[in-house]
N, CA and C atoms as a LAMMPS dump frame, in Angstrom:
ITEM: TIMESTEP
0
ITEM: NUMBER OF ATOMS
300
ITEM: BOX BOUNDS ff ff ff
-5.0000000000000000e+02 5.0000000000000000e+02
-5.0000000000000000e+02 5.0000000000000000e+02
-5.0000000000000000e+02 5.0000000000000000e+02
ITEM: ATOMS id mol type element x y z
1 1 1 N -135.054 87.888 262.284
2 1 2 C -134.169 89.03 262.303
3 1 3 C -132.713 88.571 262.431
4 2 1 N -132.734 87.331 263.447
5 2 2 C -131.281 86.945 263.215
6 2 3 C -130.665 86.444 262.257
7 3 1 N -131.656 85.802 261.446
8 3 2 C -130.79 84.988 260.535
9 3 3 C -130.197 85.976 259.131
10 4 1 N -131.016 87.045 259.576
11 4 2 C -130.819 88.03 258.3
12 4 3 C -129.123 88.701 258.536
13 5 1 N -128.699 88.525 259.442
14 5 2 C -127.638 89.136 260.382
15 5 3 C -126.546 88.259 259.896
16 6 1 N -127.027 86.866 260.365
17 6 2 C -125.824 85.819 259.759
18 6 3 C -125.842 85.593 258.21
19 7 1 N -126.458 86.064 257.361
20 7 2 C -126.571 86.074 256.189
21 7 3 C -125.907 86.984 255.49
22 8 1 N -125.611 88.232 256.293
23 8 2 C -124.905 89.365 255.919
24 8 3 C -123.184 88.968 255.894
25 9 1 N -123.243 88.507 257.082
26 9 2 C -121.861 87.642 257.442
27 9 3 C -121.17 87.014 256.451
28 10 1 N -119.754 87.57 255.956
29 10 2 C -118.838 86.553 254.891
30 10 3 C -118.225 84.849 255.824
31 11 1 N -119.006 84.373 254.751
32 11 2 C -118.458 82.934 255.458
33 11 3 C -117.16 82.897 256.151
34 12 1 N -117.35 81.812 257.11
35 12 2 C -115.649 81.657 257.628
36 12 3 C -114.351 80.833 256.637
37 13 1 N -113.536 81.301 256.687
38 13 2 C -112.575 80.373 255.799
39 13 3 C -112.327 79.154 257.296
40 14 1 N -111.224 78.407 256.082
41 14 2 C -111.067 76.967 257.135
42 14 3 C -110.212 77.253 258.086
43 15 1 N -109.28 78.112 258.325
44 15 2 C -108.186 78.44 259.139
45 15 3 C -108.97 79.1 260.017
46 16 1 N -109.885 79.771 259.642
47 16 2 C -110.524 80.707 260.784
48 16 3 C -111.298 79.411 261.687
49 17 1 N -112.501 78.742 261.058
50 17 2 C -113.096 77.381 261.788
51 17 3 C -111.971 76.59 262.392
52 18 1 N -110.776 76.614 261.911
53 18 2 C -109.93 75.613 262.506
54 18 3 C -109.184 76.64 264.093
55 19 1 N -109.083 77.779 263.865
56 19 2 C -108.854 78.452 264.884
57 19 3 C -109.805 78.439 266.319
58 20 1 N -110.807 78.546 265.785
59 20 2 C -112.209 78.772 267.218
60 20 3 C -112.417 77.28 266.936
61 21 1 N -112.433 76.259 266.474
62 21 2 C -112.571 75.163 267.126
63 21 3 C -111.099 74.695 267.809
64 22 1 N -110.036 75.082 267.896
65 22 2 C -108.743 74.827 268.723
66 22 3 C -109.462 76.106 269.789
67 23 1 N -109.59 76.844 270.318
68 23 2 C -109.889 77.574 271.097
69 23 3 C -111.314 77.192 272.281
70 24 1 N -111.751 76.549 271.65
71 24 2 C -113.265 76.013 272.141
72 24 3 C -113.15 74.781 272.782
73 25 1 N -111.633 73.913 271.931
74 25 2 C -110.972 72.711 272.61
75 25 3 C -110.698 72.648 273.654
76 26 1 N -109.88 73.568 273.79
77 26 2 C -108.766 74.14 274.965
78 26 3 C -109.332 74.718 276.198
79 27 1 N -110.704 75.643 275.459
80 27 2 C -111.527 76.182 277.224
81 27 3 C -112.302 75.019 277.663
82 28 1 N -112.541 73.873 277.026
83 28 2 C -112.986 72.996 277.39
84 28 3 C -112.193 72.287 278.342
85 29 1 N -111.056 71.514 277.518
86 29 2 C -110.1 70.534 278.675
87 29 3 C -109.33 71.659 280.062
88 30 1 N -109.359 73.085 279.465
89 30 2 C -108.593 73.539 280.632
90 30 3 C -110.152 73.687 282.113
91 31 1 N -111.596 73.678 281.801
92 31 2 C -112.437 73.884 282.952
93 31 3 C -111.59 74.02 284.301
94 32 1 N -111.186 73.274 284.626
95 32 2 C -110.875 72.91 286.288
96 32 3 C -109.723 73.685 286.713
97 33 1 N -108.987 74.334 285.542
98 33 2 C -107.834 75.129 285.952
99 33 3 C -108.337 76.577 285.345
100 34 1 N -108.792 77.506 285.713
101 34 2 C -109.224 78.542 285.73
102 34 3 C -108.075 79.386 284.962
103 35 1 N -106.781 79.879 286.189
104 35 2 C -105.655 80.462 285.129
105 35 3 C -104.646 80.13 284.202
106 36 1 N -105.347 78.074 283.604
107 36 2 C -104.722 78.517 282.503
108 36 3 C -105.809 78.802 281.486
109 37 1 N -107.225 78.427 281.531
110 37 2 C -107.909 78.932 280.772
111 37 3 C -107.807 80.338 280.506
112 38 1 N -107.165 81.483 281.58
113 38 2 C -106.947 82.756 281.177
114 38 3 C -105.875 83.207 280.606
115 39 1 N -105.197 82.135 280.644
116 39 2 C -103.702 82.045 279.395
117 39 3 C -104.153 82.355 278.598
118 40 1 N -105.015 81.25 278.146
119 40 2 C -105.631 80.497 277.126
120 40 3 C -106.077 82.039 276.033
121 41 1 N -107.469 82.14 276.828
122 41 2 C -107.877 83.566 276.262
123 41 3 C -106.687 84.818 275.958
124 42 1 N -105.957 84.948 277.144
125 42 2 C -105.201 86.183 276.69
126 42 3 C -104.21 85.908 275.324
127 43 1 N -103.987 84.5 275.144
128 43 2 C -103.442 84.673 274.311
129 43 3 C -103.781 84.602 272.779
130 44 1 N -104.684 84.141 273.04
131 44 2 C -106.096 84.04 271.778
132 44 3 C -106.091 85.614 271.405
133 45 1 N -106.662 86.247 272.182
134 45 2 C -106.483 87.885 272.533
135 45 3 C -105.372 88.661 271.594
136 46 1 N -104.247 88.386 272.071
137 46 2 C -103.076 88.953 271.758
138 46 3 C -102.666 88.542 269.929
139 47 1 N -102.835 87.357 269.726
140 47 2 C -102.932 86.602 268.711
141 47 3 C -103.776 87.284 267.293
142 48 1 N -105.057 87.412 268.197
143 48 2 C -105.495 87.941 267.097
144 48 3 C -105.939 89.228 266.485
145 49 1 N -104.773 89.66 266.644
146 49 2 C -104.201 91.361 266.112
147 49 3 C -103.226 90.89 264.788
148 50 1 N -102.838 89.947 264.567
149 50 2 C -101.857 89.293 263.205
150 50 3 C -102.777 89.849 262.371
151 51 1 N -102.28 89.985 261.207
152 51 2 C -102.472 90.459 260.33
153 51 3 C -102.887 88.972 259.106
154 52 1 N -104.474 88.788 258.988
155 52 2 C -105.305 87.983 258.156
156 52 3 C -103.882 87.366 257.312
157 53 1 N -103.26 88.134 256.333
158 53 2 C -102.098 87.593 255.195
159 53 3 C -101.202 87.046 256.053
160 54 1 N -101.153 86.972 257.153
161 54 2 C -99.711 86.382 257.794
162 54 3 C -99.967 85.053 258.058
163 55 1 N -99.937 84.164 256.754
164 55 2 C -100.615 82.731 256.851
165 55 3 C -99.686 81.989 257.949
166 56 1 N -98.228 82.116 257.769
167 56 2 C -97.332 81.211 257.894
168 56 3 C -97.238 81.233 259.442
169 57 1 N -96.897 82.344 260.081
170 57 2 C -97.194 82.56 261.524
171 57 3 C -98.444 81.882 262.04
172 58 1 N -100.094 82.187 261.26
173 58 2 C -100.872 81.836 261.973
174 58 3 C -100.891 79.988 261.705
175 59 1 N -100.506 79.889 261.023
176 59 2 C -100.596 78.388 260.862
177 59 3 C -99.285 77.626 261.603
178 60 1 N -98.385 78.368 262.49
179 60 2 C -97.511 78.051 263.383
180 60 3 C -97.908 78.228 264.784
181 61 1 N -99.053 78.931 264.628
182 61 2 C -99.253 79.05 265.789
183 61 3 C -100.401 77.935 266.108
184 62 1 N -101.158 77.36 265.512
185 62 2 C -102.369 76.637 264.747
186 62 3 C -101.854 75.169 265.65
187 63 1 N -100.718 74.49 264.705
188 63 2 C -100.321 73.907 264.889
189 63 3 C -99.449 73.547 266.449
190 64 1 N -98.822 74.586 266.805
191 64 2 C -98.724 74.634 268.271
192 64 3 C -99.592 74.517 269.364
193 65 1 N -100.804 74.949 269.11
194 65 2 C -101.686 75.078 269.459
195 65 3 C -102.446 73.393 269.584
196 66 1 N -102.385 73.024 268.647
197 66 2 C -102.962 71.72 268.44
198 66 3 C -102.262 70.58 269.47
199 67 1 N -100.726 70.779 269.159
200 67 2 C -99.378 70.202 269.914
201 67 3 C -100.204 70.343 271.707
202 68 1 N -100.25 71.539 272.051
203 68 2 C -100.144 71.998 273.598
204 68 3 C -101.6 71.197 273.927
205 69 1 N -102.469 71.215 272.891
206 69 2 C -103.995 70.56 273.254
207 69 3 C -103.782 69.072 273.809
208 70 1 N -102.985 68.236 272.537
209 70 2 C -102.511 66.9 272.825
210 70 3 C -101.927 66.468 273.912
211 71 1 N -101.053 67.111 274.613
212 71 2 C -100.32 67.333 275.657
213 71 3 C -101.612 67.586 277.033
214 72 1 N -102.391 68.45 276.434
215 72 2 C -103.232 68.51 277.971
216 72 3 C -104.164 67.406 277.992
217 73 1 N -104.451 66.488 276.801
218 73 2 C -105.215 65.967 276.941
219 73 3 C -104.561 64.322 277.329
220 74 1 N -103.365 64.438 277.473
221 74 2 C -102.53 62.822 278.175
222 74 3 C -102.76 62.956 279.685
223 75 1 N -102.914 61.673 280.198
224 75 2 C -103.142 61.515 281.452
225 75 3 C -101.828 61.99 282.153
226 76 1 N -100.95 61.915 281.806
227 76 2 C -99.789 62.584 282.271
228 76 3 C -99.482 63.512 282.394
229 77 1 N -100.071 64.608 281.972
230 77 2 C -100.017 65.978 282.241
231 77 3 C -101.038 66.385 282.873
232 78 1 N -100.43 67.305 284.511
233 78 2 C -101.752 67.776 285.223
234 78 3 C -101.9 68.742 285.103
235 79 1 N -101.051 69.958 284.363
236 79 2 C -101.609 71.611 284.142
237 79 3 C -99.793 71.903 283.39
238 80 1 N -100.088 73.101 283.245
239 80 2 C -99.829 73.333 282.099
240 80 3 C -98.393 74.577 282.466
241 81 1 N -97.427 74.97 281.874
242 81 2 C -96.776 75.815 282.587
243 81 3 C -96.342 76.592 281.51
244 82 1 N -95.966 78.262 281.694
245 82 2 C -95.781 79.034 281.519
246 82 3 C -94.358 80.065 281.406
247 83 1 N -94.229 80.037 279.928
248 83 2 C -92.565 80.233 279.868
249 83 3 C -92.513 81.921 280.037
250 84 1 N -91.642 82.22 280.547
251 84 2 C -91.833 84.051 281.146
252 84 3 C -90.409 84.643 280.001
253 85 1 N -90.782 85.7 279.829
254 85 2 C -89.896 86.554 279.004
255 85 3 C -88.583 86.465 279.478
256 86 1 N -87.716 86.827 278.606
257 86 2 C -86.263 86.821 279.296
258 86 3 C -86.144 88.269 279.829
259 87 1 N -86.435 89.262 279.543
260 87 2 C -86.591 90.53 280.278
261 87 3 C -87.341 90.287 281.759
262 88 1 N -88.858 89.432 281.866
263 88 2 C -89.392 89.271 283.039
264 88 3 C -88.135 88.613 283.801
265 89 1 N -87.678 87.529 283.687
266 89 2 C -87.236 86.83 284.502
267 89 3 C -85.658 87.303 285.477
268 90 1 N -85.152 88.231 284.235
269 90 2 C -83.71 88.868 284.574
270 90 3 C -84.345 90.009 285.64
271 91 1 N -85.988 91.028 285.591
272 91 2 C -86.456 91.73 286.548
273 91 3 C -86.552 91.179 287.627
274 92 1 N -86.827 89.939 287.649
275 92 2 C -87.217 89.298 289.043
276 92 3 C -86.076 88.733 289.532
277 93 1 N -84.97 88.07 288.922
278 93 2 C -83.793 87.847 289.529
279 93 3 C -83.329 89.11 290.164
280 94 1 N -83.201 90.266 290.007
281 94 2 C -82.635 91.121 290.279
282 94 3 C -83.343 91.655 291.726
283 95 1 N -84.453 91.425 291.554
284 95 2 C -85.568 91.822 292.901
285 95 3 C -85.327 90.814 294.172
286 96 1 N -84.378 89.418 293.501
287 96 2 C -84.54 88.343 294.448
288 96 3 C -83.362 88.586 295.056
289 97 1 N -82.137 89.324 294.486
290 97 2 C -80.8 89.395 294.895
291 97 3 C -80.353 90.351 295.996
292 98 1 N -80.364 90.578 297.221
293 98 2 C -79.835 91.499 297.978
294 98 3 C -78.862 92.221 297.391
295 99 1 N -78.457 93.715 297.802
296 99 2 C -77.604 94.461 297.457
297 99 3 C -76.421 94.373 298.163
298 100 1 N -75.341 94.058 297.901
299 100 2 C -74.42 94.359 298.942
300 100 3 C -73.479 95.662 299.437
């Protein structure tokens, strides 16, 4: 019954295999750090609402992706950090500043 299921299924193109195997990379080396593996996902998440034709983006992101993997996988890097919006960060300066 299952296989009749995956048979129905349009093959994957290579960008798509090259996507979930960068994704499958990444929950792998991140194990031991929990929230960035939930980076990880949310941004997988968020990501993949692009629009299939938007080669050039997804293959920028592909490639970044690949970049940030290399990086976690040097002994020199122990986790991973997180760049915050310029709107977040100007909210929280403002929360940090007493009023006078």
């Amino acid at each position: 019954m299952l296989r009749c299921e995956v048979r129905n299924m349009a093959p994957r193109s290579r960008i798509q295999k090259q996507v979930l195997n960068l994704y499958k990379e990444l929950l792998n080396i991140t194990k031991p750090q929990p929230s960035l593996s939930e980076y990880i996902q949310e941004e997988f998440r968020r990501n993949a609402k692009l629009p299939k034709t938007d080669t050039i983006k997804i293959e920028y992101l592909l490639r970044r992706g690949w970049r940030q993997l290399d990086m976690l996988k040097t002994s020199s890097v122990s986790g991973g950090g997180v760049f915050e919006k310029e709107a977040d960060r100007t909210n929280r300066n403002k929360l940090d500043k007493p009023d006078n």
